[in-house]
N, C-alpha and C positions, 0 to 999 in steps of 0.2 A: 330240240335242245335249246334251251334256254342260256342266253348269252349278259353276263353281268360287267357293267361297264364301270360301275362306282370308282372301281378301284384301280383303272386301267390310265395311264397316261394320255392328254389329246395328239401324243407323240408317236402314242404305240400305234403301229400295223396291224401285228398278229400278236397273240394275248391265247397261253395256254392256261388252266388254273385247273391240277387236281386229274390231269388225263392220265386214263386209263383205258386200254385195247389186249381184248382178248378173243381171240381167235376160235371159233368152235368146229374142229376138224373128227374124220373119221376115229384119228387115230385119241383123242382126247382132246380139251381145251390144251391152248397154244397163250400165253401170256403174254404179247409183244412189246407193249410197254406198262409203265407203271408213273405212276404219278409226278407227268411232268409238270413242271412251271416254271414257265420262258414268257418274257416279254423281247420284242422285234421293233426296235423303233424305226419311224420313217429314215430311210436311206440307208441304213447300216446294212454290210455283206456280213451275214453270219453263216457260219460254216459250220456243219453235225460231222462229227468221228465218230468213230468207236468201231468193233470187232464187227464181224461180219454175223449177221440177226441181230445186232443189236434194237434196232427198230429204226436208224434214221430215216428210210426212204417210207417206212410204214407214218412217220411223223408228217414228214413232207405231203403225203398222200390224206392224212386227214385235215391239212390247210387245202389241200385241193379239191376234201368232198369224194375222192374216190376213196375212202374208206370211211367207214363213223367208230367213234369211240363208242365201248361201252361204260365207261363213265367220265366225268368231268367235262369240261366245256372250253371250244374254242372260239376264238374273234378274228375275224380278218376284217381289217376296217370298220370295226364296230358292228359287224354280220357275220352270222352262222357261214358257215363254211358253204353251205347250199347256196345261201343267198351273194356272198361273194361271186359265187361260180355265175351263177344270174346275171351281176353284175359287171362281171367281164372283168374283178379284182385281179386277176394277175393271168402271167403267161407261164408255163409247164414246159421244161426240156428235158426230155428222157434221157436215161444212159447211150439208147442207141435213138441215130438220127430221127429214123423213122418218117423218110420222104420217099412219097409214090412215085414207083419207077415212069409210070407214064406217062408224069406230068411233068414239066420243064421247072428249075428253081424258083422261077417266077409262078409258077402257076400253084407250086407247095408252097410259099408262102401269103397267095393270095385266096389258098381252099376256106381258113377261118371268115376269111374279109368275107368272100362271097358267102357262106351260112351266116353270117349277122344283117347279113343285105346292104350292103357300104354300095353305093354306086362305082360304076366302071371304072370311071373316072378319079374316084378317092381309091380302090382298090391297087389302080397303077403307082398313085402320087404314094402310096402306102409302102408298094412294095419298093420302087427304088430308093425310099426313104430308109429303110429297113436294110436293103443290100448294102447302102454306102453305109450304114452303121458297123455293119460288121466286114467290111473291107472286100466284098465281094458285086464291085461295081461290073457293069457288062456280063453278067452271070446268068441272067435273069431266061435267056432261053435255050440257058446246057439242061442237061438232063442230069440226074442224080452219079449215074456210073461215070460220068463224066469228069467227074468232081473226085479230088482225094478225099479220105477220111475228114481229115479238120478240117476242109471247106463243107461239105456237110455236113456238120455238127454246126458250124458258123450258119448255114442254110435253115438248121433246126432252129437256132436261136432267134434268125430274125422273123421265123415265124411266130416264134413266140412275143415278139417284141410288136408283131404286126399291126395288131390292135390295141397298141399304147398304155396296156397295165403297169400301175404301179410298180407293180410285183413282180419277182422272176423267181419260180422256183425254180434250181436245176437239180437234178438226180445223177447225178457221176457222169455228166458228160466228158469227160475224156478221161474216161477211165479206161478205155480200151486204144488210146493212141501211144504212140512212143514217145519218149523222153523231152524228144526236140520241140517236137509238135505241141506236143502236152504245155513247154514252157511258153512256146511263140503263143498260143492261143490263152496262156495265163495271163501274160502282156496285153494281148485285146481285150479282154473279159476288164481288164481292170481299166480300159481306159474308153470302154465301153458304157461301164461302171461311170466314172467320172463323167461321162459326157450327158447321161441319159439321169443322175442322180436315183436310178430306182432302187426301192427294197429288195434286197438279193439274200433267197434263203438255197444252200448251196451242199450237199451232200457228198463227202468224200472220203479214201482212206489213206491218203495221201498225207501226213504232217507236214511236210512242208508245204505243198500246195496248200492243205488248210490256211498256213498261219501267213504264207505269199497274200492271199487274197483277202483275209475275212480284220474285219472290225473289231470281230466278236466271235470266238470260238467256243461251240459247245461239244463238252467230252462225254459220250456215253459207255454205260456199263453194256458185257452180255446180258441177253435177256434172263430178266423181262428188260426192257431198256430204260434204265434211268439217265436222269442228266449228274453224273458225279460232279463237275465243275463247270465252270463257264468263265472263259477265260478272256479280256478286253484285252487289245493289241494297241501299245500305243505308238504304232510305226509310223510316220509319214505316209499322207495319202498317194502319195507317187514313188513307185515301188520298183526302181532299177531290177531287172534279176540278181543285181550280183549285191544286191542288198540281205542276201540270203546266207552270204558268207561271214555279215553284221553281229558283232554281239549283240545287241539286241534283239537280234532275230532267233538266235541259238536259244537266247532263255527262254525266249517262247517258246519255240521247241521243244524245248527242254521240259515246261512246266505241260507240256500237253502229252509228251508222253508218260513223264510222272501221274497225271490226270488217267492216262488209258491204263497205268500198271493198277493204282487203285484202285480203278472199275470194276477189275478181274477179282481184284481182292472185298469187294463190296458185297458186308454183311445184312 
């Protein structure tokens, strides 16, 4: 895939133009998305909605190279999504944690460090770097059952933070925790966020968690998945929870699920 830059900001991260994904399955082609075009500048949390199949994790997954479009082209950093992966452009957080039970939290966030071959030494300064980032100082040799729900998810993230990518993509990670949880761990994400200044691309079906977190909100259709709107949040970067009760915050709200109503209705 051929990656065209003429047109791309020296601002932008990731740069879609014209993607297209379609899926060749038993049962027939599967259309996942359709022709998006989204530009991601350096630092901005941007957050994907939309119905369920709409394509945002399948989006997420072809800035990570595990999936390829069958037409149009993307950029992460001015490289193919392959060649990003190479170059170690960003860090990937699943929906589910996904830490090996038989290794201690220290030792799941130190499995990347050891396959890139970081010396022992940078692998340790790495990992406690990475723990006190996400508030889980002294953690480093419990083991995964040991930990609640959002301390490993917190666990996930600093592995992904491990080896110091720009980038974070997340895929619905707390989309399986409760309410409380979900909000305490919005609060760190955002001041996580703030601390670490990276590009945060961020998958959810949550509206308000979307518009809590994100710079920049993109609304998609059911499939095939288009981007109906894309909606700039102009909240203050430090974001109370009870900033949610704001009018400003309601119109956002507001105009993102008008966004997801005329997605449904998208000719």
């Amino acid at each position: 895939m051929t990656v065209t830059t003429d047109t791309v900001s020296s601002n932008t991260v990731i740069s879609a133009r014209g993607l297209d994904l379609t899926f060749q399955t038993n049962d027939g082609p599967i259309h996942a998305l359709k022709d998006i075009n989204l530009d991601i500048g350096k630092g901005e949390f941007v957050s994907f909605i939309g119905p369920s199949g709409c394509g945002k994790t399948t989006f997420l997954r072809v800035i990570a190279d595990l999936e390829a479009p069958t037409a149009g082209e993307v950029a992460v950093n001015g490289m193919t999504p392959a060649e990003a992966r190479r170059n170690r452009a960003y860090g990937y957080v699943f929906q589910a944690a996904g830490l090996y039970p038989w290794r201690t939290i220290g030792g799941n966030i130190r499995l990347p460090l050891e396959i890139m071959g970081y010396s022992r030494q940078e692998q340790e300064e790495r990992v406690a770097r990475t723990l006190s980032l996400v508030d889980l100082d002294g953690f480093d040799r419990k083991y995964p059952w040991q930990l609640s729900g959002g301390m490993q998810q917190r666990a996930s993230i600093a592995r992904a933070l491990a080896f110091d990518a720009d980038i974070l993509l997340m895929d619905e990670p707390f989309g399986a925790l409760d309410e409380i949880v979900r909000d305490h761990l919005n609060e760190q994400l955002l001041a996580l966020w703030a601390r670490t200044e990276k590009t945060i691309g961020f998958v959810t079906h949550s509206i308000p968690e979307a518009v809590y977190l994100s710079t920049k909100i993109v609304v998609m259709s059911p499939r095939p998945g288009r981007i109906t709107e894309i909606i700039e949040s102009d909240l203050p970067r430090e974001r109370p929870l009870d900033i949610r009760e704001s009018q400003a915050f309601l119109e956002i709200a507001h105009r993102v699920r008008e966004g997801l109503r005329a997605g449904h209705s998208y000719d």
